[in-house]
C-alpha positions as CSV (number, residue, x, y, z in Angstrom):
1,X,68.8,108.0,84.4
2,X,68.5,111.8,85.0
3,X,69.8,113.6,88.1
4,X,67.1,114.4,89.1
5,X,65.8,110.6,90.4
6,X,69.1,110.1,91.9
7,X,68.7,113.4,94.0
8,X,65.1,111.6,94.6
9,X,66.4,108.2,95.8
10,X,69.4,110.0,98.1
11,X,66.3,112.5,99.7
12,X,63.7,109.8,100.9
13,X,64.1,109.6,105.0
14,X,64.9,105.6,105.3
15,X,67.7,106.3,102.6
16,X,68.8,109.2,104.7
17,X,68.7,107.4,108.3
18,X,71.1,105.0,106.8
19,X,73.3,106.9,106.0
20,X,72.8,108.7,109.4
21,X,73.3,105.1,111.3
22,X,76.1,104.8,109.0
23,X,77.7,108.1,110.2
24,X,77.2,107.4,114.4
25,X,78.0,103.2,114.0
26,X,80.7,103.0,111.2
27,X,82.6,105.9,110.9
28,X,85.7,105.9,108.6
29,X,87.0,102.6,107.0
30,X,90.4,101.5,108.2
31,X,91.3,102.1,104.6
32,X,90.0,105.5,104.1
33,X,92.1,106.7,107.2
34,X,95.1,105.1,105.9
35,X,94.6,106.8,102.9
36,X,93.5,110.5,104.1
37,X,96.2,110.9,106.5
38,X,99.0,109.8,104.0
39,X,98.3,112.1,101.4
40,X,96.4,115.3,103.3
41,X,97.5,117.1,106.2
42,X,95.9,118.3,109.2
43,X,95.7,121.8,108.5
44,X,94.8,121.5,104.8
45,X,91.5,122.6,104.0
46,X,89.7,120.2,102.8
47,X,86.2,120.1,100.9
48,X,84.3,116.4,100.9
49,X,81.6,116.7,98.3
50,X,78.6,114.3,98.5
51,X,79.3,114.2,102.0
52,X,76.1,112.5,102.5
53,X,74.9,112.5,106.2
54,X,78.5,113.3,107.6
55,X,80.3,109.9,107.9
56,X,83.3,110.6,106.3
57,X,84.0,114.4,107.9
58,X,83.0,113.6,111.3
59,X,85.8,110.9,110.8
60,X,88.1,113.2,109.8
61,X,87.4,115.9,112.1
62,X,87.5,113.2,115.0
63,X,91.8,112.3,114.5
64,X,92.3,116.2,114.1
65,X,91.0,117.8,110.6
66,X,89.4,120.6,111.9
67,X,89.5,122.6,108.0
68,X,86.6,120.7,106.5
69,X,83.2,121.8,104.2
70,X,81.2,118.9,103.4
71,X,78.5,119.7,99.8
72,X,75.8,117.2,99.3
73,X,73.2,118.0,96.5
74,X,70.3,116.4,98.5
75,X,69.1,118.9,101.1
76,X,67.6,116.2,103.3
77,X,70.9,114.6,103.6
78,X,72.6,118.3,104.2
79,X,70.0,119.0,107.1
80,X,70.6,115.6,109.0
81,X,74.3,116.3,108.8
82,X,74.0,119.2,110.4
83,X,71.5,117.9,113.1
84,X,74.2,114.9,113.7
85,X,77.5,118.3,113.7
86,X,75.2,120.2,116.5
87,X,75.1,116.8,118.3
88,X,78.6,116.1,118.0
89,X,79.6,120.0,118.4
90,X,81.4,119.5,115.5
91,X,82.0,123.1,113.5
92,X,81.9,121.7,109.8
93,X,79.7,124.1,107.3
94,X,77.7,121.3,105.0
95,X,75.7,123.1,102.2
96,X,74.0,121.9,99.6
97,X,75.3,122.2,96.3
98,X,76.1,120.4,92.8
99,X,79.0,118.7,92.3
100,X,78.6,119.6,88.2
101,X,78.5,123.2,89.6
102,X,80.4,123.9,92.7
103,X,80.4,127.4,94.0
104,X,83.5,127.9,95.2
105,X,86.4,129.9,94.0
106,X,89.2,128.6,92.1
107,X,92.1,126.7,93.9
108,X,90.7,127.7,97.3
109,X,91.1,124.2,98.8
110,X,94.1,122.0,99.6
111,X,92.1,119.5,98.3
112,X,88.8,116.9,97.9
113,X,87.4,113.7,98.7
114,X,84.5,112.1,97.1
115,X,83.9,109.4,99.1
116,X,81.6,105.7,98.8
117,X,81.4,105.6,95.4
118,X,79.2,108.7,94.8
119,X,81.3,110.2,91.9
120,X,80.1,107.4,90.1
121,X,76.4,107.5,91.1
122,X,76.4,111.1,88.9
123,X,74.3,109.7,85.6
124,X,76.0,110.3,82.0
125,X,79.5,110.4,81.6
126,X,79.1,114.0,80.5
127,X,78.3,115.4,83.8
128,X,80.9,113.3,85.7
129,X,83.7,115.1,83.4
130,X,81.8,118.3,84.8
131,X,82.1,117.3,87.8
132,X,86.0,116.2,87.8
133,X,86.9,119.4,86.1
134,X,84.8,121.4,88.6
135,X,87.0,119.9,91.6
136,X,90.4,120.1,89.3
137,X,89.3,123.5,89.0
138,X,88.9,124.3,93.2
139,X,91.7,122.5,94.1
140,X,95.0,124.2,94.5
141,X,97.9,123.1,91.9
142,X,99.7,120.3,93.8
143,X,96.6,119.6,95.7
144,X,95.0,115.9,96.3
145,X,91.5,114.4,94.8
146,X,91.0,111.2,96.5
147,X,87.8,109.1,95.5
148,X,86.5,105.7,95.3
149,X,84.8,103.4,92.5
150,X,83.9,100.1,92.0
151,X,85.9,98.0,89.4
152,X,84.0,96.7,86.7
153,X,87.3,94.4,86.2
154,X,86.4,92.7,89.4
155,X,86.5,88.7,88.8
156,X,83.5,88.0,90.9
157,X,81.0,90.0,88.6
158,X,83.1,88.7,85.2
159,X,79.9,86.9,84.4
160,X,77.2,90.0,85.0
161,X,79.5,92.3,82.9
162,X,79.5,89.4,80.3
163,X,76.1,88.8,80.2
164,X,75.5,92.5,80.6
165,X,77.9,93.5,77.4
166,X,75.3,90.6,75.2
167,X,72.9,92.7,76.4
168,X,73.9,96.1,75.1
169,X,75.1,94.7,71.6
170,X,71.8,93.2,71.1
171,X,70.6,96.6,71.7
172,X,68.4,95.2,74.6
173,X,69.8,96.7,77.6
174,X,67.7,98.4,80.3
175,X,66.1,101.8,78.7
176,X,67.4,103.7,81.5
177,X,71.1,103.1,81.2
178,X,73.0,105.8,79.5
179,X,76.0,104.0,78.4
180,X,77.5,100.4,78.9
181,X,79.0,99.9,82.7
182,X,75.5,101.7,83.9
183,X,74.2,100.0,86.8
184,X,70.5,100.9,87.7
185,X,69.3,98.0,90.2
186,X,65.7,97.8,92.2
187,X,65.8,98.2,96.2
188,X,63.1,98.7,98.4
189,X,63.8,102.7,98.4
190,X,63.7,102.6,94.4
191,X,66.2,101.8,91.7
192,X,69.5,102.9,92.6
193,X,71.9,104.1,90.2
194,X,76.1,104.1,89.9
195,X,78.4,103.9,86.9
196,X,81.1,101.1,87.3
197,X,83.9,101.9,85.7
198,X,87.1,99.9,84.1
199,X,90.8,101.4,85.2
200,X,91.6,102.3,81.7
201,X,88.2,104.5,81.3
202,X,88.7,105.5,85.1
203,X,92.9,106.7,84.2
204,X,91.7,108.4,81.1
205,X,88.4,110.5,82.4
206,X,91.3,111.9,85.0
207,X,93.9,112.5,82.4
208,X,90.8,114.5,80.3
209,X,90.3,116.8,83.6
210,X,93.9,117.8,83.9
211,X,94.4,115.0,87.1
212,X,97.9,113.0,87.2
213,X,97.2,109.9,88.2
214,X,99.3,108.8,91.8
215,X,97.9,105.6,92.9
216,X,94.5,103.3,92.3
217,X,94.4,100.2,94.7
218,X,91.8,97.7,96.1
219,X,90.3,98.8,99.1
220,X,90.8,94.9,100.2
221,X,94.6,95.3,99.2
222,X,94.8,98.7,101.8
223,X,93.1,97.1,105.2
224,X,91.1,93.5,106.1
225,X,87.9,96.0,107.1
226,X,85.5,94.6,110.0
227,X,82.3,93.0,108.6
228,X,80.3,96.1,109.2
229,X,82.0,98.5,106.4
230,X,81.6,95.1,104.1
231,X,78.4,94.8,104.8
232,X,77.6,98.6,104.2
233,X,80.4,99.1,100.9
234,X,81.3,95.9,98.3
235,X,84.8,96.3,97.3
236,X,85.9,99.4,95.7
237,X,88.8,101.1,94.4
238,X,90.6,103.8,95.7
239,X,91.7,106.9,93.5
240,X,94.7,109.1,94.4
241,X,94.9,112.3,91.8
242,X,96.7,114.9,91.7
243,X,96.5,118.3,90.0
244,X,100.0,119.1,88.7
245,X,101.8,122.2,90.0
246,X,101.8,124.4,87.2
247,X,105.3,126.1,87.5
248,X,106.9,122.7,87.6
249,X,107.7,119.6,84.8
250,X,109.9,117.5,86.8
251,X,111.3,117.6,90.4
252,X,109.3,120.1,91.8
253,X,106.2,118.7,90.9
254,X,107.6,114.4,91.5
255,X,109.4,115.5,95.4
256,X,105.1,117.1,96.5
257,X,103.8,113.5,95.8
258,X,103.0,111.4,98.9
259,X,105.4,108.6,100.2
């Protein structure tokens, strides 16, 4: 799967008008709130990258983060985000940009989300190492990186992954996967495209980028969310990282880490 398509899928207008609905109907997850208001603060500035058509920072700006950017690479998502922010009045700057590439200098924000899975819906496990030390690289030392990814450990989809692993050692697995945990399934936009990880690859791709590790939970395990978000997001797993403070190799660096 090359970037390209997924750019393709995430830029076609019904595609984009969910994500819209999504943004003025659902708003932010019980879980993502509990989440983003533990471990960032109010005044931090905060970048979300594949914000998509706004959900998640007109969420946050709503209970009172008024330092946000939101960077999508799909420009049709970046204009109806802004459409929805001159609606709303909300002052958040979305641009479009790669998040393999990000244009921003180093350490400049308190720290990043990367929210509904879309880390993982960045094809080859090259460019999602680009893309992890790209935001190591723009947060602050000490700052946050909080994202979410489903769980290829999940019991309900033992038997896909099963079947799915016979697959790949038979050498018969669909041409368009890169590597094994590849998911590239048909909808009625297109095929759509997301890498589901283990916790042991996920803990080690963050360890490669410089991240420390501060918590990974369920999203089930963090709030009971109303049938709409369920509906709109299968479970997933939350991602707490940190990047280290450099000056510090023990106390310093432990007492920063939320409670």
């Amino acid at each position: 799967m090359k970037q390209q398509e997924v750019r393709a899928y995430y830029s076609q207008s019904p595609v984009v008008e969910h994500y819209a609905d999504a943004a003025a109907t659902i708003g932010l997850w019980i879980s993502e709130e509990k989440i983003f208001t533990r471990v960032f603060e109010h005044d931090h500035l905060l970048l979300e990258v594949g914000c998509g058509a706004g959900r998640i920072a007109f969420g946050l700006h709503e209970i009172g983060f008024h330092n946000l950017m939101g960077v999508d690479n799909s420009k049709a998502m970046i204009t109806e985000a802004r459409r929805l922010a001159r609606i709303l009045r909300f002052p958040i700057p979305f641009r479009v940009g790669d998040a393999t590439q990000l244009e921003f200098e180093d350490g400049m924000f308190d720290g990043a989300i990367f929210g509904f899975n879309g880390l993982m819906q960045i094809p080859t496990k090259g460019s999602r190492r680009q893309a992890m030390s790209e935001l190591f690289r723009i947060i602050r030392p000490g700052g946050y990186f909080v994202f979410t990814a489903h769980d290829r450990e999940n019991p309900r989809y033992r038997r896909f992954w099963k079947k799915e692993k016979k697959q790949w050692q038979r050498g018969k697995q669909k041409p368009e996967l890169d590597e094994f945990g590849d998911r590239c399934e048909p909808t009625s936009h297109g095929d759509l495209y997301i890498h589901v990880p283990t916790s042991k690859e996920m803990r080690a791709e963050l360890k490669a980028a410089g991240f420390r590790v501060e918590a990974d939970v369920l999203r089930s395990q963090i709030a009971n969310e109303p049938l709409s978000v369920r509906e709109f997001s299968d479970e997933c797993r939350f991602w707490v990282a940190r990047r280290p403070l450099r000056e510090a190799s023990g106390s310093a660096d432990e007492e920063a880490a939320p409670s």
